[in-house]
VMD Tcl script that builds the backbone (N, CA, C; Angstrom):
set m [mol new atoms 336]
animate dup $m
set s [atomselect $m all]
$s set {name element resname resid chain x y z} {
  {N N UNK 1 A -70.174 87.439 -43.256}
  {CA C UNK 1 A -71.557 87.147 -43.527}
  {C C UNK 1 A -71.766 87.209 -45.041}
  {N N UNK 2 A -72.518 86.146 -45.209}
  {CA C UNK 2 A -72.966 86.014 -47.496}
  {C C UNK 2 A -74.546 86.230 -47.000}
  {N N UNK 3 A -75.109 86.533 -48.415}
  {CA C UNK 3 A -76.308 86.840 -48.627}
  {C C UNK 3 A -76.115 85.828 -49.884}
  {N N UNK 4 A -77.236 85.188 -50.276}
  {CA C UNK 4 A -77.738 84.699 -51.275}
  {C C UNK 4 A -79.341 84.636 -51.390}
  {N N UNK 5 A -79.444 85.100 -52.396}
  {CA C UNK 5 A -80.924 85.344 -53.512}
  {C C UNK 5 A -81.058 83.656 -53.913}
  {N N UNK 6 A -82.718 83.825 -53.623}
  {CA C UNK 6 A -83.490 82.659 -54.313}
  {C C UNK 6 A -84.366 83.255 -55.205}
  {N N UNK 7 A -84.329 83.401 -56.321}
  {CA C UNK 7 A -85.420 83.925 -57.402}
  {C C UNK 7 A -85.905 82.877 -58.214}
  {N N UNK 8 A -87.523 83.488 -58.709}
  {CA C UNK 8 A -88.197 82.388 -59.824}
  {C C UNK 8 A -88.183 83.020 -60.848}
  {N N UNK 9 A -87.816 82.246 -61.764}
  {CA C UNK 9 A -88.222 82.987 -63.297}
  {C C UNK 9 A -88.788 81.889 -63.806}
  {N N UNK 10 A -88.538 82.315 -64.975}
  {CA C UNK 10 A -89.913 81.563 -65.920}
  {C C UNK 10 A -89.467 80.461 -66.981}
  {N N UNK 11 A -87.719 80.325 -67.457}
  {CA C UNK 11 A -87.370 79.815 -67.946}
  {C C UNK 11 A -85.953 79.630 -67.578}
  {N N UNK 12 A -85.825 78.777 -67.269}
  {CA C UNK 12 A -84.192 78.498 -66.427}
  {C C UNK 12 A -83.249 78.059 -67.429}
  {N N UNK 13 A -83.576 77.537 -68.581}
  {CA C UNK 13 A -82.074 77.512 -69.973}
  {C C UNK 13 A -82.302 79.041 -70.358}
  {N N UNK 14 A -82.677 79.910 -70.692}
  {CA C UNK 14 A -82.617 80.795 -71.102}
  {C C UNK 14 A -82.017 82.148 -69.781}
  {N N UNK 15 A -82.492 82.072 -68.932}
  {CA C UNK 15 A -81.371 82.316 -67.867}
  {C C UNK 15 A -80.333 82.093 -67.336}
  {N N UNK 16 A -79.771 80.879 -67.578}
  {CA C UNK 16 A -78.597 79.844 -67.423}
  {C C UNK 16 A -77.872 80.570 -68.518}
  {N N UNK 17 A -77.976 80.411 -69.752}
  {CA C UNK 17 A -77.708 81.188 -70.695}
  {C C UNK 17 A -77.254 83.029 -70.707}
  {N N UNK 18 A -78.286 83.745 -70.254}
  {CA C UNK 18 A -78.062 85.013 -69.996}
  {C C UNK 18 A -77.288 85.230 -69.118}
  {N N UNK 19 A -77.242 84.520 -67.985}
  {CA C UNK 19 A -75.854 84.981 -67.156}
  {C C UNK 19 A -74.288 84.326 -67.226}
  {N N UNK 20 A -74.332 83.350 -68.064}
  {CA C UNK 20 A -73.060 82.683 -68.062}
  {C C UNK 20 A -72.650 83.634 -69.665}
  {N N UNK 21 A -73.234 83.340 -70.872}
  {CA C UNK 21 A -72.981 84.107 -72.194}
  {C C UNK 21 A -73.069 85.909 -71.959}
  {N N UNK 22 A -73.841 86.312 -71.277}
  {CA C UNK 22 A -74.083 87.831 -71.675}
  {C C UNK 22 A -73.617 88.408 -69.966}
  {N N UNK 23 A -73.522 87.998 -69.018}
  {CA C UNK 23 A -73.032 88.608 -67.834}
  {C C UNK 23 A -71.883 87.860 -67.747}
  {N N UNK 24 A -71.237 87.030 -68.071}
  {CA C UNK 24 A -69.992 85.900 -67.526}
  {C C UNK 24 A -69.874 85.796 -66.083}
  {N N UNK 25 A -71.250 85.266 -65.633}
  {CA C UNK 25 A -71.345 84.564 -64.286}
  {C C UNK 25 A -70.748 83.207 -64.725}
  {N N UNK 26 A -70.458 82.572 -63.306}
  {CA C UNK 26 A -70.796 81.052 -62.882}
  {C C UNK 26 A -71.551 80.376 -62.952}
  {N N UNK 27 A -72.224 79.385 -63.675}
  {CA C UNK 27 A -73.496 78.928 -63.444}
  {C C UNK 27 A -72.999 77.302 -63.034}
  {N N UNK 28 A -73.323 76.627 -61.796}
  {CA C UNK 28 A -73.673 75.670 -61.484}
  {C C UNK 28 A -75.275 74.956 -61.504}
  {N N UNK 29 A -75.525 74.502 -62.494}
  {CA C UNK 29 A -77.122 73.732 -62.505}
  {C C UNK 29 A -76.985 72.714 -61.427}
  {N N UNK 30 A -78.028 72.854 -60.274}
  {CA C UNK 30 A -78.330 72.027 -59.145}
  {C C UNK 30 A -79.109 71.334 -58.436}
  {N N UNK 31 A -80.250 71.279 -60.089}
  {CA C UNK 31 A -81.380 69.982 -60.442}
  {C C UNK 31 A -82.217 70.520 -61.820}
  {N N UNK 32 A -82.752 69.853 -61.626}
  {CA C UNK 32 A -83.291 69.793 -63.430}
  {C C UNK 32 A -84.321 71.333 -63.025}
  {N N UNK 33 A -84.341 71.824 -62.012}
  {CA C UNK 33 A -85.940 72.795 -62.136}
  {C C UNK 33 A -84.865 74.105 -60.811}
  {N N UNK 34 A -83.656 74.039 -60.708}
  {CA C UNK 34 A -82.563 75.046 -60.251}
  {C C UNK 34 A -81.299 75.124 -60.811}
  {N N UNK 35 A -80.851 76.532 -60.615}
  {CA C UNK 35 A -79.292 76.476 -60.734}
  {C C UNK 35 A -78.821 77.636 -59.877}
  {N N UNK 36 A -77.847 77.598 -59.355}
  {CA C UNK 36 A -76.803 78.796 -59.029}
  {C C UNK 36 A -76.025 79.527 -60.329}
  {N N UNK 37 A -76.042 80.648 -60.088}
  {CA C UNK 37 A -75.130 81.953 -60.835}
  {C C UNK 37 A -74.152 82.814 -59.858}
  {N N UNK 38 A -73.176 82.853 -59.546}
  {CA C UNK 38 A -72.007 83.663 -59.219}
  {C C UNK 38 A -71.087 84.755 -59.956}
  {N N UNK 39 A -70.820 85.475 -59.277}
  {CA C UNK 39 A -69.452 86.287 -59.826}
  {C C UNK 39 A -69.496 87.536 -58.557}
  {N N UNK 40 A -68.466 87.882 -58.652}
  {CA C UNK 40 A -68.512 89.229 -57.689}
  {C C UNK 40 A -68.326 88.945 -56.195}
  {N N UNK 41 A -68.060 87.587 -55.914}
  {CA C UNK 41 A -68.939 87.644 -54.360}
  {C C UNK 41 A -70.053 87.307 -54.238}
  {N N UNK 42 A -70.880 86.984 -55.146}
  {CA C UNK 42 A -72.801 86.971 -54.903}
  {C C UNK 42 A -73.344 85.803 -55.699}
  {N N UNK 43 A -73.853 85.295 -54.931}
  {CA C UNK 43 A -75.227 83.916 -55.376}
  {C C UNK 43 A -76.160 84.436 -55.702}
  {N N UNK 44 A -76.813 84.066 -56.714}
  {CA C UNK 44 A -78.523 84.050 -56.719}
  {C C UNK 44 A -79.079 82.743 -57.238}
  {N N UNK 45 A -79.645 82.183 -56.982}
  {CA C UNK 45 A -79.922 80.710 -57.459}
  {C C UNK 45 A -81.606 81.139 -57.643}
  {N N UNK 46 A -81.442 80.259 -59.242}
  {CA C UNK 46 A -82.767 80.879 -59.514}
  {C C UNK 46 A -83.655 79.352 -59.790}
  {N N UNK 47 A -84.903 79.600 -59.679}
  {CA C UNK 47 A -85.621 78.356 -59.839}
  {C C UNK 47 A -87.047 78.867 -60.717}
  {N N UNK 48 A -87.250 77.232 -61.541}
  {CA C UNK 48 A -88.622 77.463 -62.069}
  {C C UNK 48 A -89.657 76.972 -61.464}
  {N N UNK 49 A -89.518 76.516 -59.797}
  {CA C UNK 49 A -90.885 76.050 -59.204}
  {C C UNK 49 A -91.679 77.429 -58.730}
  {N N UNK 50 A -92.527 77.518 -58.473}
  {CA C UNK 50 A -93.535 78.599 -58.017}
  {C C UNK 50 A -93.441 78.036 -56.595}
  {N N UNK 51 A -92.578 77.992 -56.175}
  {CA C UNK 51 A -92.385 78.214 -54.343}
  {C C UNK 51 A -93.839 78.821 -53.452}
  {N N UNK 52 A -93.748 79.946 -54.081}
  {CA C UNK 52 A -94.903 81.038 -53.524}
  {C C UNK 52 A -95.948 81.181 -53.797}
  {N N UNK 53 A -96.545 80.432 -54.952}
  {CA C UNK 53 A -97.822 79.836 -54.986}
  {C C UNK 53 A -98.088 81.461 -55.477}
  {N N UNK 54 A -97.667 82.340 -56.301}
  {CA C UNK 54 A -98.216 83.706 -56.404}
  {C C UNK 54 A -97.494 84.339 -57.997}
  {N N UNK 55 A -97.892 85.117 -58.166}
  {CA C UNK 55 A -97.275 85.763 -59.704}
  {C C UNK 55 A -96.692 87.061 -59.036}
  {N N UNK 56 A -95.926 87.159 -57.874}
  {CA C UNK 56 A -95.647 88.424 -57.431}
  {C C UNK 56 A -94.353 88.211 -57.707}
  {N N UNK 57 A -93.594 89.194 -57.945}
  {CA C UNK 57 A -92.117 89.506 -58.452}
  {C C UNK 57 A -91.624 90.447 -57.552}
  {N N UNK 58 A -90.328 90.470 -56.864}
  {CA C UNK 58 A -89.436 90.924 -56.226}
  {C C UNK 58 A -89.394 92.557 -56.964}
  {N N UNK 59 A -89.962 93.255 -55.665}
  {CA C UNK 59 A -89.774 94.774 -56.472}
  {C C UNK 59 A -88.281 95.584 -55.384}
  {N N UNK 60 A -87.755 95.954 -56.243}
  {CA C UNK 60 A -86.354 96.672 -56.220}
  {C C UNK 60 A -84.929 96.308 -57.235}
  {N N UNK 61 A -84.005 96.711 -56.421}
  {CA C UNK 61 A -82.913 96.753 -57.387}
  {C C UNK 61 A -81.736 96.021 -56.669}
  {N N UNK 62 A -81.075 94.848 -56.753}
  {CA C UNK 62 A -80.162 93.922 -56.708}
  {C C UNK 62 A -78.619 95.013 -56.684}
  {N N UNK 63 A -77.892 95.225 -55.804}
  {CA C UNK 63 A -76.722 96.221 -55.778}
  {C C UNK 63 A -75.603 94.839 -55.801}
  {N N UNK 64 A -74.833 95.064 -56.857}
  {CA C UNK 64 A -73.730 94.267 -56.766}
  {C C UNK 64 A -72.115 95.169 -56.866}
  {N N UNK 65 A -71.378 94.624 -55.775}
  {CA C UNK 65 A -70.576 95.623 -56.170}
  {C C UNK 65 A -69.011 94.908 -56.605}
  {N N UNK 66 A -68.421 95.469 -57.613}
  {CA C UNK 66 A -67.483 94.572 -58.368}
  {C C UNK 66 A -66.362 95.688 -58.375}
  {N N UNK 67 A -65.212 94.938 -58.492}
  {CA C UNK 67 A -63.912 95.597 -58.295}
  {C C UNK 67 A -63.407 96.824 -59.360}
  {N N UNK 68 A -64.100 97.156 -60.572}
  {CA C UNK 68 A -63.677 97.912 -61.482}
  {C C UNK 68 A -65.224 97.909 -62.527}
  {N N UNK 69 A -65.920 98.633 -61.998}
  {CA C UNK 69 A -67.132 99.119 -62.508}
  {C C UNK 69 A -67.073 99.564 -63.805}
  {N N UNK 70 A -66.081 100.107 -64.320}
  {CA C UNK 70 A -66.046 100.927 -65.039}
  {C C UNK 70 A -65.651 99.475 -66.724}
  {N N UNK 71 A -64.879 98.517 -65.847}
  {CA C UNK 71 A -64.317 97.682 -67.687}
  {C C UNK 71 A -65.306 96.829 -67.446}
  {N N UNK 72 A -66.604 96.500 -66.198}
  {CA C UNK 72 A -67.908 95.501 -66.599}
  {C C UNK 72 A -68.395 96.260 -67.075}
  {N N UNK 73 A -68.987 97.263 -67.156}
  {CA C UNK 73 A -69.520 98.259 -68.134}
  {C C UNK 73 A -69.156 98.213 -69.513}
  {N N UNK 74 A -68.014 98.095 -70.137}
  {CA C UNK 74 A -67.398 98.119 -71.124}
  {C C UNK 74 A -67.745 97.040 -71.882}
  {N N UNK 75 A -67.772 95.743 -70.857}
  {CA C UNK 75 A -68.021 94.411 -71.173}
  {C C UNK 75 A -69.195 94.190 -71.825}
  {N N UNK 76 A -70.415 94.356 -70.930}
  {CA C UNK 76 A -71.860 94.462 -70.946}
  {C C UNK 76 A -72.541 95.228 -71.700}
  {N N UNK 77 A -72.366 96.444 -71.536}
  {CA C UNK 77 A -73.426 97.431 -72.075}
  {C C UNK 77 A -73.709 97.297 -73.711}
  {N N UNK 78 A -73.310 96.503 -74.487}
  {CA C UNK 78 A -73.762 96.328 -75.834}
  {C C UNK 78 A -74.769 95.141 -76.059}
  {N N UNK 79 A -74.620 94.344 -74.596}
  {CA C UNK 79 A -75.297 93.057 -74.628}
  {C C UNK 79 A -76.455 92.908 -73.695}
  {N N UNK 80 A -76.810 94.123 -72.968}
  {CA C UNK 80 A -77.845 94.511 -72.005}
  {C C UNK 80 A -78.599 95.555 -72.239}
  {N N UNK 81 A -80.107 95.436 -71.541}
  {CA C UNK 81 A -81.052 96.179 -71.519}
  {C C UNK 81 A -80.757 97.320 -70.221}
  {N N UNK 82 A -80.276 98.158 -70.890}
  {CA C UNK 82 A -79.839 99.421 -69.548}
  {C C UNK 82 A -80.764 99.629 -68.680}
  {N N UNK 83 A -81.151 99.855 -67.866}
  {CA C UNK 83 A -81.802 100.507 -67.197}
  {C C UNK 83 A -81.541 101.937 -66.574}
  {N N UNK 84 A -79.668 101.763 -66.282}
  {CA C UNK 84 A -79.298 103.595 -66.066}
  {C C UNK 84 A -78.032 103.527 -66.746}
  {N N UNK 85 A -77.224 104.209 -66.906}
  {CA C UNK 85 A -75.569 104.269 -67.758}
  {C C UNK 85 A -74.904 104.319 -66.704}
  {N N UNK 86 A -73.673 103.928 -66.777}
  {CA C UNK 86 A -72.587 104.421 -66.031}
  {C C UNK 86 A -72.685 105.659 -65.812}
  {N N UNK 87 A -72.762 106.171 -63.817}
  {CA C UNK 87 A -72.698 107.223 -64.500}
  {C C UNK 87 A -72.037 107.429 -62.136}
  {N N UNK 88 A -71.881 108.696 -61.978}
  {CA C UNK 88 A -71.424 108.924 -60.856}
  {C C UNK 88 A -72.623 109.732 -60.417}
  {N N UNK 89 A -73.355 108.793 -59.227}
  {CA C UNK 89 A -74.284 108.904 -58.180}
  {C C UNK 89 A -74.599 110.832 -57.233}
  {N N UNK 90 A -75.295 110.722 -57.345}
  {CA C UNK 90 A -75.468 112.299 -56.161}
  {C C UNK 90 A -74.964 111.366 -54.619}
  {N N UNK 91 A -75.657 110.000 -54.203}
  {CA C UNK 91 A -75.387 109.619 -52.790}
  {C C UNK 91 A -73.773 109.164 -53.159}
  {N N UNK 92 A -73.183 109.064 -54.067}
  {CA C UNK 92 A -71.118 108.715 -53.865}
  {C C UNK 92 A -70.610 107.732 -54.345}
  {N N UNK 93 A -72.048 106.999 -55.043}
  {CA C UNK 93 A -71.174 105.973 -55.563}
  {C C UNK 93 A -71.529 106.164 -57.449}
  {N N UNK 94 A -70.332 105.453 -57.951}
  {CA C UNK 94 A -70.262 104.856 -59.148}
  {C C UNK 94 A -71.026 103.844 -59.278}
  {N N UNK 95 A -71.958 103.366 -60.790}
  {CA C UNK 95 A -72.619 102.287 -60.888}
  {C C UNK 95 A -73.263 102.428 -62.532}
  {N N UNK 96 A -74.123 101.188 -62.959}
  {CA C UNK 96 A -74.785 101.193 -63.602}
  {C C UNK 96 A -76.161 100.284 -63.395}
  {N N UNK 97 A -77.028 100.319 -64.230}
  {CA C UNK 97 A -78.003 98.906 -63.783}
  {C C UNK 97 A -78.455 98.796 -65.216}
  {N N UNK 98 A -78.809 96.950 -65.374}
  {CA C UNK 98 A -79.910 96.479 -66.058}
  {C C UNK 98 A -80.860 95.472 -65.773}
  {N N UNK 99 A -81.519 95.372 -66.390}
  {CA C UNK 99 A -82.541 94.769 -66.175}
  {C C UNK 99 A -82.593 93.454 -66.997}
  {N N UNK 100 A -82.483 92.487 -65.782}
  {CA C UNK 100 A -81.537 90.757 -66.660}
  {C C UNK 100 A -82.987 90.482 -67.569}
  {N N UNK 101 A -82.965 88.802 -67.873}
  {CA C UNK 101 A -83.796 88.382 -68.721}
  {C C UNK 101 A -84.889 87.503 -68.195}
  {N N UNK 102 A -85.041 87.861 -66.377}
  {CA C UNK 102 A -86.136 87.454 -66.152}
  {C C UNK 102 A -86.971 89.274 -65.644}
  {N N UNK 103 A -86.451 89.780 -65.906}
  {CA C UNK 103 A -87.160 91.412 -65.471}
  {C C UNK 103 A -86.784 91.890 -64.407}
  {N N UNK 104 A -85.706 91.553 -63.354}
  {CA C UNK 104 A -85.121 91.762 -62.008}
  {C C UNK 104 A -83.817 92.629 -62.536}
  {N N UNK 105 A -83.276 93.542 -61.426}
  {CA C UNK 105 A -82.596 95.077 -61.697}
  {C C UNK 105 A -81.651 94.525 -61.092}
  {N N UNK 106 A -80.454 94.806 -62.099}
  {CA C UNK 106 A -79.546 94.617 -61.263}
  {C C UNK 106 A -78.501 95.714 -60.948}
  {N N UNK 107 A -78.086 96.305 -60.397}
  {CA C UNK 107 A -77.263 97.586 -60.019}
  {C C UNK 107 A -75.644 97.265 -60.119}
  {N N UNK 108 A -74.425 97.430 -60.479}
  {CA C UNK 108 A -73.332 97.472 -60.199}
  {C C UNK 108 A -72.614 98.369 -60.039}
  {N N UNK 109 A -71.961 98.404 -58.871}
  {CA C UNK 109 A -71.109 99.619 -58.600}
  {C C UNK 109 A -70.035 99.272 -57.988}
  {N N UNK 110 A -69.276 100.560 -58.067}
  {CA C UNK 110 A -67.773 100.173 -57.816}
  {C C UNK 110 A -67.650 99.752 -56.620}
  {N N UNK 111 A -66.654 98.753 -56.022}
  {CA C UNK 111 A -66.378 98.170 -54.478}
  {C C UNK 111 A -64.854 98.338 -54.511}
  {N N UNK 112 A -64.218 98.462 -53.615}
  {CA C UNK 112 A -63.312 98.741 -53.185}
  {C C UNK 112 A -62.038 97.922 -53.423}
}
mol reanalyze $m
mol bondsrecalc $m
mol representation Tube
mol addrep $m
């Protein structure tokens, strides 16, 4: 079973941008007003239509979990807005989070 995220933001070159330059996702553009972003196992395809007819934003935190938590950390953290550090969990896991460049959390932690 896949899960894939549909999110809106507000500017789709400048997100296209933030995840391919500053996260080294995948980005497939898949019309002038969408694109897909990958890595890890995980889609999120983000769009600039207002689908939802609303200014409401997705509240929580995006858990991605990647094979060696510890050297994306290494990668990232000079080029991201932290939200927590690397650090080892009270519930068992390893992780970090930031907060991308449309304001959505993203969590990574170690996977197996």
């Amino acid at each position: 079973m896949s899960l894939s995220l549909l999110l809106r933001c507000q500017n789709l070159i400048h997100t296209r941008d933030y995840y391919r330059d500053v996260l080294a996702f995948d980005v497939v553009e898949t019309s002038e007003l969408s694109l897909v972003v990958s890595r890890f196992d995980v889609s999120i395809m983000f769009t600039e239509l207002n689908l939802w007819e609303n200014d409401l934003q997705m509240s929580g935190t995006i858990y991605i979990s990647v094979p060696d938590v510890d050297q994306y950390f290494a990668e990232v953290q000079d080029r991201v807005d932290l939200a927590w550090e690397l650090q080892d969990m009270p519930y068992g896991t390893r992780e970090f989070a930031l907060r991308d460049c449309n304001g959505y959390y993203l969590a990574f932690m170690q996977g197996d």
